[in-house]
C-alpha positions in Angstrom: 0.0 0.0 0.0 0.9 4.1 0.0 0.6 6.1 2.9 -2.6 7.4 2.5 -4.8 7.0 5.3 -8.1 7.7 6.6 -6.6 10.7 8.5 -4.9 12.0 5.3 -8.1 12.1 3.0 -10.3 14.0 6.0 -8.1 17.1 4.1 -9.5 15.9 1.0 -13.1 16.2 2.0 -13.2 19.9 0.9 -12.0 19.4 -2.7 -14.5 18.6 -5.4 -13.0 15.5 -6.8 -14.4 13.7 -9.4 -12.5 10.7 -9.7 -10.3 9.2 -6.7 -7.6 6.4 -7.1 -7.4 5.2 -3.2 -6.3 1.2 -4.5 -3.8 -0.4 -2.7 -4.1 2.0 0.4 -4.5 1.8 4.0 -7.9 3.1 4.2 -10.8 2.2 6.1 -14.7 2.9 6.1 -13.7 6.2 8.4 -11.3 7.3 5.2 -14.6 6.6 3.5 -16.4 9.1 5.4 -14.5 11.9 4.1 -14.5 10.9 0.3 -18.6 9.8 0.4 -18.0 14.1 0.9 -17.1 14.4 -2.8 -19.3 14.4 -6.0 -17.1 11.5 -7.0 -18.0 10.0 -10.8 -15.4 7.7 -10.1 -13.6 6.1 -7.6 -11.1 2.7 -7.4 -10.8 1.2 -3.7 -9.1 -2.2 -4.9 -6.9 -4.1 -2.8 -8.2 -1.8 0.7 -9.8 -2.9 4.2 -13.1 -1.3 3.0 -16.7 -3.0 4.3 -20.1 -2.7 3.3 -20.7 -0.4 6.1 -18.2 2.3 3.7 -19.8 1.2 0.0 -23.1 2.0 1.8 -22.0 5.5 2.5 -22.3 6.1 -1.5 -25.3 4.7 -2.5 -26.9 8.1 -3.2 -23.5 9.7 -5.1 -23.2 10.4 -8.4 -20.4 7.9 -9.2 -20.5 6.3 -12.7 -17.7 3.4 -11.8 -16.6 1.8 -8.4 -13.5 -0.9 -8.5 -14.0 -3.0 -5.3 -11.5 -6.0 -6.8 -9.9 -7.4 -3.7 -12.0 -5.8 -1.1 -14.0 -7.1 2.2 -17.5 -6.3 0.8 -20.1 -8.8 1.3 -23.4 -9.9 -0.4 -24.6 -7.0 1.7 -22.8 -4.2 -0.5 -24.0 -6.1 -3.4 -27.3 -5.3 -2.5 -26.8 -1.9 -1.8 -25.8 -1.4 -5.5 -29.6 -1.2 -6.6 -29.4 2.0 -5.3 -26.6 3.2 -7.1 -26.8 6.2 -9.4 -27.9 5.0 -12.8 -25.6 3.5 -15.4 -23.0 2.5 -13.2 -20.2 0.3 -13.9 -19.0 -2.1 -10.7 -16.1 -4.4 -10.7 -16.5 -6.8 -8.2 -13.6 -9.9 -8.0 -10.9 -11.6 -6.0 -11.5 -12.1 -2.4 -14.7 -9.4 -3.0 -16.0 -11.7 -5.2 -18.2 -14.4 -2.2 -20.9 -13.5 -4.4 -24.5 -15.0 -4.6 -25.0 -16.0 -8.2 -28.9 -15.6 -7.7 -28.7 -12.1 -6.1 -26.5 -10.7 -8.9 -29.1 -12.2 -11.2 -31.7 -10.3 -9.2 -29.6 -7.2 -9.2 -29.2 -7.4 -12.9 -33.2 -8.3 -13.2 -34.1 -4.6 -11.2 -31.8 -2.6 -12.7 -30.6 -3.5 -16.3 -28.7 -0.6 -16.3 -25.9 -1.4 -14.2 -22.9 -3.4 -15.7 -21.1 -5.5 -13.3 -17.3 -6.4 -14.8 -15.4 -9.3 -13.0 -18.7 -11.7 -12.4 -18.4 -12.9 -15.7 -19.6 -9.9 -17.7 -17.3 -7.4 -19.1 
């Protein structure tokens, strides 16, 4: 990882960031906190110690892509997508990817518009 940490993007939180590359860092869901802030479009947290308790934090943003490869996210953040802004892209896989093949399917089935890459659809 870098040495960007929870602490370090509290300083962010003012900016009006529209992409964030946070992969491969120390953060946490109280980093999370701060970015949820932004009007992030897009925003890459592969490889971090991020829950569903942070992914739930953007469920109302405006973010067009999340990358959540290597995460600790649950079944429970993949619910939360159906409430994600429309059209956005989600890449789910690696140790994120405890998936329930019959929730993505029910996912897919509410909202069409979302395109998950790393479950088997690119």
């Amino acid at each position: 990882g870098t040495d960007i940490s929870d602490d370090g993007l509290s300083c962010l939180s003012k900016y009006a960031l529209k992409s964030l590359q946070l992969s491969l860092t120390d953060i946490t869901d109280r980093g999370l906190s701060y970015v949820a802030r932004m009007p992030l479009e897009i925003l890459y947290l592969a490889g971090t110690s991020v829950t569903d308790a942070g992914i739930s934090l953007f469920s109302n943003a405006p973010l067009q892509a999340i990358g959540l490869n290597e995460t600790k996210i649950t079944d429970e953040s993949l619910k939360s997508f159906k409430r994600f802004n429309k059209g956005v892209i989600i890449t789910v896989y690696g140790k994120a990817c405890g998936y329930d093949e019959e929730l993505v399917q029910e996912i897919k089935k509410a909202r069409p518009d979302i395109k998950f890459s790393g479950l088997g659809e690119e």
